[in-house]
Steps between C-alpha positions, in 0.01 A plus 500: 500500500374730760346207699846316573635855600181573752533120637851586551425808676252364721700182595688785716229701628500743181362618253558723164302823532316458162449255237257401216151313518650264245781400735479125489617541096601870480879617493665693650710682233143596295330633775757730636531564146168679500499648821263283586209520742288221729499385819673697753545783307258716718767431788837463369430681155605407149777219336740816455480540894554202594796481335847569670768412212505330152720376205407600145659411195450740231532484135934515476489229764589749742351368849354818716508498908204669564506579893632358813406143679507643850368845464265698329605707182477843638732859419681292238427656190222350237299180646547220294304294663202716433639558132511113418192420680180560261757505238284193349826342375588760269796626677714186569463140659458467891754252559437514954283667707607554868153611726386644813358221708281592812388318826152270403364538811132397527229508238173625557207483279190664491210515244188663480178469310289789351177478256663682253818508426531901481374497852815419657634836336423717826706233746772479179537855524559512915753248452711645225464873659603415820924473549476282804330226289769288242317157409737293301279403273114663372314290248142447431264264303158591374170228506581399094825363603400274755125436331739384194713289730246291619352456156813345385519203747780692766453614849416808551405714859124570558508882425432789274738794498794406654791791659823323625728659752828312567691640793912405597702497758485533881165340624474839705523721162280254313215526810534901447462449170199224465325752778459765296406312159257336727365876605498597154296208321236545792451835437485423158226215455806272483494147659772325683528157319655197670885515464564155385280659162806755493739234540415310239413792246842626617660127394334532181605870456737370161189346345273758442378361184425154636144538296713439175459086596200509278667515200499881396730765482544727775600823423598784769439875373778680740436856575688743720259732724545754767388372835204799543353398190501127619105508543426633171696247340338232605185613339726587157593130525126366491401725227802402303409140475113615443587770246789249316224185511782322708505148653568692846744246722506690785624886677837415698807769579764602748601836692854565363584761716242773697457681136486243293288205408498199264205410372476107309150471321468173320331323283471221266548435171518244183882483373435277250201706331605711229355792677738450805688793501190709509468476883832679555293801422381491855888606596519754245160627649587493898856664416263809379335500751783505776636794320185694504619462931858561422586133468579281268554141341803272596668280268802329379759552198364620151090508630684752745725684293215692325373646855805730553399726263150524688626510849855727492528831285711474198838653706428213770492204197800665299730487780393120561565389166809693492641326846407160322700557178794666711503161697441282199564681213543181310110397573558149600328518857143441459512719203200738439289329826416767687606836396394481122306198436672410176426058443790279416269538125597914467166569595461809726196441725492857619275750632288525158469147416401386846284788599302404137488130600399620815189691406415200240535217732246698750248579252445145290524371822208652632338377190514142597234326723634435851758225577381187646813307454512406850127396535579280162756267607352506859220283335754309265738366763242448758667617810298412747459136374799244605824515377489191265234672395692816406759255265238372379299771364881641346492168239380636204501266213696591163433341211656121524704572837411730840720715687 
């Protein structure tokens, strides 16, 4: 897991440039699989960056050296480790991974409150415009997420609208740095909260969805923005979860890089009502809306694979299904994920279908009365009471027996 590798790291006063929110469980194979993006990115860029030489087996067996362990791949022809990274396993099998490490340094973080949450879009926009400034890390948390926190029983910081800047590095860089955030925010209507608050929001930065405790599912709706349109987003996000009649969980995100942003609405919802799926309309509906900015949705495999023929012209998705079949011409690496979303049933979730389940999952979903799955089984398992009391109020009696 990535959390052995950064313990590692740091041990010897390293650390991996970038690596996944989910790092305590996450791999490392399926993230650099995706080209993945999280914390550090904003620094030290993207998984395929961060990468300085690989093994992949592909479908013959054949095992591919994709660059060099002591230098960077450049002037030597194609980069493979570009090619193979984002491939989302349907290319070959990463076998090794050798990385670029870098010096840890200090870390320095800083957090700052705001009313709103779209306020901190003037300060956001200072930061990510001006080249002297590289954070390692640029989240923020909106009031919901921490109101719901505190609802369910867990610790949560006494603020609103929360924007987290996470400097690294030499303590002179990181005073530069923490200087000017500090300028901006103030200028801004921002407020300076106390740092161990960033500490321990920066500790918790792999459980976002800590408000999940109640009993509920907790689903993220992740959007790709650009960064100028950051503002405006944040308003999209609210009026998505009034417009959808969602169970709203909370507004959280990360910079990826100075043009890009992540946004992570959540919410809550039943998964054992028959109407469970209906919520997911919420990420067909914020994936519109990104586009209507030039973004767009992320995902993973065949909920993906649909999305290329939205966001590449025809010549662009041609030439990547015709690099996969050259590679694997046999289809036996993650076959269909990604590039055609065929199921292991012959079904071809494509453009058509999902575009029309789309649409339908939107509109009877806006139908429906508002969630309150969250509220629900606040009041069943008593959260607030004692713990025995919690077991307790779980024994449900079944005919002769309990359970």
């Amino acid at each position: 897991t990535w959390k052995k590798l950064l313990e590692a790291c740091q041990k010897k006063g390293y650390i991996i440039g970038s690596y996944p929110s989910s790092f305590p469980a996450g791999t490392i194979g399926a993230w650099i699989s995706t080209n993945g993006m999280g914390i550090g990115s904003y620094k030290y860029k993207s998984a395929k960056d961060n990468v300085l030489n690989s093994h992949v087996i592909v479908d013959n067996g054949d095992i591919i050296t994709t660059g060099f362990d002591g230098i960077g791949s450049y002037g030597m022809g194609f980069n493979l480790n570009q090619f193979f990274a984002g491939a989302e396993g349907t290319l070959g099998v990463l076998a090794d991974v050798t990385f670029r490490i870098y010096h840890l340094g200090e870390y320095r973080f800083c957090g700052y409150e705001y009313d709103t949450l779209a306020g901190a879009d003037p300060a956001l926009q200072e930061i990510v415009q001006d080249p002297s400034v590289v954070p390692l890390h640029l989240a923020w948390s909106d009031y919901m997420h921490f109101e719901n926190q505190r609802k369910a029983g867990i610790h949560a910081p006494d603020v609103t609208n929360l924007f987290l800047i996470t400097f690294q590095g030499d303590a002179a860089h990181n005073d530069l740095g923490e200087a000017f955030a500090d300028a901006a925010a103030e200028k801004n209507g921002g407020r300076k909260v106390a740092a161990e608050i960033c500490e321990h929001e920066w500790e918790e930065r792999c459980y976002e969805f800590r408000a999940r405790k109640v009993g509920v599912g907790e689903i993220p709706a992740e959007v790709i923005v650009p960064a100028h349109n950051w503002g405006e987003y944040v308003d999209v996000c609210y009026k998505g979860f009034n417009e959808m009649n969602m169970e709203p969980g909370g507004i959280i995100g990360v910079m990826v890089d100075r043009s890009t942003t992540l946004f992570m609405p959540y919410y809550f919802k039943d998964d054992e009502l028959l109407t469970g799926m209906l919520p997911f309309g919420f990420n067909f509906y914020m994936g519109d809306k990104a586009a209507e900015f030039g973004g767009r949705s992320t995902g993973l495999g065949v909920f993906f694979a649909w999305q290329l023929d939205v966001i590449h012209n025809s010549a662009t998705v041609k030439k990547m299904r015709e690099l996969k079949t050259v590679l694997d011409h046999h289809d036996v690496v993650n076959p269909g994920h990604v590039v055609c979303g065929m199921t292991r049933f012959g079904i071809n979730l494509g453009k058509p279908i999902m575009s029309m389940g789309s649409m339908v999952l939107q509109t009877v979903k806006k139908m429906f009365p508002k969630d309150k799955t969250f509220q629900n089984n606040l009041k069943r398992f008593r959260y607030n009471e004692l713990e025995h009391l919690k077991v307790l109020d779980r024994h449900h009696k079944l005919g002769d027996g309990s359970q």
